[in-house]
N, C-alpha and C positions, 0 to 999 in steps of 0.2 A: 556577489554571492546571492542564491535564490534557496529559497524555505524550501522543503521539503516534509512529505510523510509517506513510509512503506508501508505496504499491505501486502502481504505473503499467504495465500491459503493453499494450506498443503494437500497432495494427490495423495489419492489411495495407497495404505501402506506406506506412505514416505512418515518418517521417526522422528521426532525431538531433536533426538541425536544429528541426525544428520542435515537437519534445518539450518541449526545457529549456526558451524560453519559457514553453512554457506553464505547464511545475510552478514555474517561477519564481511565473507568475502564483499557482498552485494556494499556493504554502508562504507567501507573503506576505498571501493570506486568512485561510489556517490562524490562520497568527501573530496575526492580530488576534482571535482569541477569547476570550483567550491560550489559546495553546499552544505547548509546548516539542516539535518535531521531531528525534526522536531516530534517524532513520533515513530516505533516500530512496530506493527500489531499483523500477529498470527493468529491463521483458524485453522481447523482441524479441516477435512474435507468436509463439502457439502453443511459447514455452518459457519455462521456469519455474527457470529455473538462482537466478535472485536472490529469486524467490518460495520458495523452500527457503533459500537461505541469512535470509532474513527468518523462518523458524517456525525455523532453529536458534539464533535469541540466545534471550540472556533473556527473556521479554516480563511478568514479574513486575510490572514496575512502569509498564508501558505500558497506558494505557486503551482507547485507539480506535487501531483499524488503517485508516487511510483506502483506498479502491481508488478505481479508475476505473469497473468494472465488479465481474459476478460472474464469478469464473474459468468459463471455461467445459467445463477437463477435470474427469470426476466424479473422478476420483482429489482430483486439488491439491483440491477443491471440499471434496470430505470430511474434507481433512486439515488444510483453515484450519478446518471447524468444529469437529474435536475442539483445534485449538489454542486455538481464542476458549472452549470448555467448561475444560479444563483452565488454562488461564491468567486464566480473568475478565476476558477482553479483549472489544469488542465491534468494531464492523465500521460503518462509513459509509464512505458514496460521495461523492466530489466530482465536482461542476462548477463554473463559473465560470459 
C-alpha cells in the first residue's frame, strides 16, 4: 500500500456539483490499488490557495501526488517540482 494526496483544480465553468462525483469516482480507483489517501484539495480555476496549502504539510511520508493536470502557472509549476525533489515524492495524473 502507498500514501497518496489529490489535487484537483477545477476548468472554467466546471461546478461544485459536478466535482465531488467525480473525485468520488477518482478516490475509489485510487483505493483499489491499494492506496491510503491522505489528503483531498480543490481550487477553483486559475487559484492555488489549496495547492499551497497541500506543499505546506508534511509530505515525508507521501509517495504520489495525484493531479488532474499540470499546473499551468510557471511559478506553482516550479514549486511542485522543487517539492516532489526535496520530498521524494512523485506526481501522476488521473482519469477515469
Amino acid at each position: 500500500m502507498y500514501n497518496t494526496i489529490l489535487y484537483y483544480q477545477m476548468n472554467q465553468g466546471q461546478s461544485s456539483e459536478t466535482i465531488i462525483p467525480y473525485m468520488e469516482q477518482v478516490i475509489s480507483k485510487i483505493k483499489e490499488l491499494p492506496a491510503h489517501i491522505h489528503g483531498v484539495f480543490i481550487d477553483a480555476p486559475d487559484e492555488y490557495k489549496e495547492f499551497e496549502e497541500l506543499i505546506d504539510k508534511p509530505l515525508k511520508h507521501i509517495d504520489y501526488i495525484y493531479l488532474n493536470r499540470q499546473l499551468k502557472d510557471p511559478f506553482y509549476h516550479t514549486m511542485l517540482e522543487q517539492v516532489l525533489i526535496n520530498e521524494s515524492v512523485c506526481t501522476k495524473y488521473f482519469e477515469l
